[in-house]
N, C-alpha and C positions, 0 to 999 in steps of 0.2 A: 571597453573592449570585451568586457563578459557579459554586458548584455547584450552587445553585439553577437558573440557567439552561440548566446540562451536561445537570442531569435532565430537566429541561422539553422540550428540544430532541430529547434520544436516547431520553424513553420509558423511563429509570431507574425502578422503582418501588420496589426496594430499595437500599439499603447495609447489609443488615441485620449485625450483630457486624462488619463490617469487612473479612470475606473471600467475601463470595460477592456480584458483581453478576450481576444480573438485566434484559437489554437487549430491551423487543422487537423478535422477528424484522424485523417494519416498519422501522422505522431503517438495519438493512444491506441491505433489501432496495431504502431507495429510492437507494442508493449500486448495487450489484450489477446492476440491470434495466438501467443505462446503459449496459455492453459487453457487447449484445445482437448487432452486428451484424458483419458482417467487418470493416469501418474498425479495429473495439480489438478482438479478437481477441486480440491478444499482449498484452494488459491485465489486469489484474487489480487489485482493491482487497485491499488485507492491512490486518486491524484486529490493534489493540492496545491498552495502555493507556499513556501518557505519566507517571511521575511529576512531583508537579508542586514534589518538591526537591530528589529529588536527579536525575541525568542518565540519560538511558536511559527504558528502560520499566519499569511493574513486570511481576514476576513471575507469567505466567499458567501453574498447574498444568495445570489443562483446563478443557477448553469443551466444551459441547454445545446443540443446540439440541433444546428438549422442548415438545409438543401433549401433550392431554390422550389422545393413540392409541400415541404414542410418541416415545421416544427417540434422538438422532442424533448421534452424538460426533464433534467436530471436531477436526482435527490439529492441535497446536500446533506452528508451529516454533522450530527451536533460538533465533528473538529475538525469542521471545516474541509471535509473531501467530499470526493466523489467519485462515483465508479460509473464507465462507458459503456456499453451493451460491444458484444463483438460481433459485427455487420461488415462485410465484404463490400457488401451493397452504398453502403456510406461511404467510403472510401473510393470507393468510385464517383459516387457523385461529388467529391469536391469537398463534403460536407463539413461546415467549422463547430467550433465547439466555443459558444460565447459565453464568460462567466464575468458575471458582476461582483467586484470587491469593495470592501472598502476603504481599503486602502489606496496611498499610489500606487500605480501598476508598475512603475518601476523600481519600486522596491521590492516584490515579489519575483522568487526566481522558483522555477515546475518542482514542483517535489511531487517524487514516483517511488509508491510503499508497495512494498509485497507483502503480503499477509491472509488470513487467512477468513472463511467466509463466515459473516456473521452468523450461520447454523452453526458453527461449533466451536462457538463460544458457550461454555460452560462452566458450573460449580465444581461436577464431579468429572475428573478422568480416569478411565482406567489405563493399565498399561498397554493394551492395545489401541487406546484411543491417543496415548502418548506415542507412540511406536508409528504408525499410521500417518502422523501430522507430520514425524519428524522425515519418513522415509518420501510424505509428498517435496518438500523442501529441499532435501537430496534428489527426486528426480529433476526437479528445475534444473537446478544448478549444473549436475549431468550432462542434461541435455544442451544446456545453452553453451554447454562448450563442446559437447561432441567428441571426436577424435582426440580433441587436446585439454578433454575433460582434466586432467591433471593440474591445468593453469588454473583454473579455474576454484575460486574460494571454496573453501569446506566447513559445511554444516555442521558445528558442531554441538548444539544444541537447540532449545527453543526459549524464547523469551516472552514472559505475559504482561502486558501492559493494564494497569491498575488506572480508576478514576484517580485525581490527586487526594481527594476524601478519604482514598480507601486506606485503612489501617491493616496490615500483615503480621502477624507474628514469622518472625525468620526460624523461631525454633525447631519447627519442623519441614520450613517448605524449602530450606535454605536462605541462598544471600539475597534479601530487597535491599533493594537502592533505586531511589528516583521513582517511585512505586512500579520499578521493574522487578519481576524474579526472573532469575537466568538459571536455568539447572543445564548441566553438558551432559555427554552422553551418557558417563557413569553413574548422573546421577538420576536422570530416566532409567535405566534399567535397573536400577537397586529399586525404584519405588513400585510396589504394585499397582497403585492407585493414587490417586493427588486430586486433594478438598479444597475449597477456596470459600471465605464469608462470600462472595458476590461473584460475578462472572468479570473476567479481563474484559478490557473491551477491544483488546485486540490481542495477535499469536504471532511472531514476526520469527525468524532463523536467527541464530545465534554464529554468526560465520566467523571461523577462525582464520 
């Protein structure tokens, strides 16, 4: 029943033999068309696939997105996502988005990350560059609720995602766990500045 539902929802119309899904373009486009404006700018959605037993994602060899005019190959990165270009154009044309795993395909179910664009990921932040990521994160969330923005989850801080390699001292950056740090609002604004040995390799919302 809930892969029944995965496909209903994302527009799956294959799992055929196990390794090749077939997603239409629609599906990421009606996630993509949403940081259209300067408010998410430093936003981005990165798709994936979740195993749904063991931990992690499965394994995407490639992706592409194909119209019956042509072909458009997407980058996979090293954990396993990918990001769709935002085309109006695609979406009109029908266009799929076919990605090679190696896994079985029914054991993956869409995993869809908010986060934020590889440019700004870095060593050093200052507090305007903390203040700025955090306030893109709050216009999302805002907006996608609109009038009833109140329902709607709250931001309450940012979280930086570390290689597993990566060593942190908690001493001064606060609490690591799972080579996440999470600092919330009070404690972005106590810090003026925030150092890191290596860059996250990713900036995700800390929703309360």
């Amino acid at each position: 029943m809930r892969i029944a539902l995965l496909c209903l929802f994302f527009g799956l119309s294959t799992f055929s033999y196990g390794e090749t899904i077939d997603v239409e373009y629609a599906s990421f486009y009606s996630h993509v068309k949403k940081l259209q404006d300067e408010n998410t700018q430093a936003l981005r959605f990165a798709f994936g696939f979740k195993h749904i037993v063991k931990p992690g994602l499965c394994e995407v060899l490639t992706a592409k997105i194909v119209t019956q005019k042509q072909t458009l190959p997407l980058v996979v990165e090293g954990n396993y996502r990918f990001t769709v270009p935002t085309d109006k154009i695609l979406k009109m044309a029908k266009a799929l988005v076919l990605v090679d795993i190696e896994d079985q395909a029914n054991q993956c179910d869409m995993s869809v990350q908010l986060e934020t664009k590889p440019q700004y990921l870095s060593v050093h932040y200052s507090d305007t560059d903390l203040e700025y990521l955090l306030k893109q994160y709050q216009a999302f969330f805002n907006d996608m609720g609109g009038i009833f923005s109140f329902m709607m989850p709250e931001v309450d801080g940012l979280v930086f995602h570390f290689d597993s390699s990566t060593v942190l001292s908690d001493s001064q950056l606060g609490r690591v766990k799972d080579n996440r740090l999470t600092l919330n609002l009070a404690q972005i604004k106590a810090k003026p500045e925030l150092d890191f040995p290596v860059k996250p390799i990713r900036i995700t919302a800390s929703i309360e």
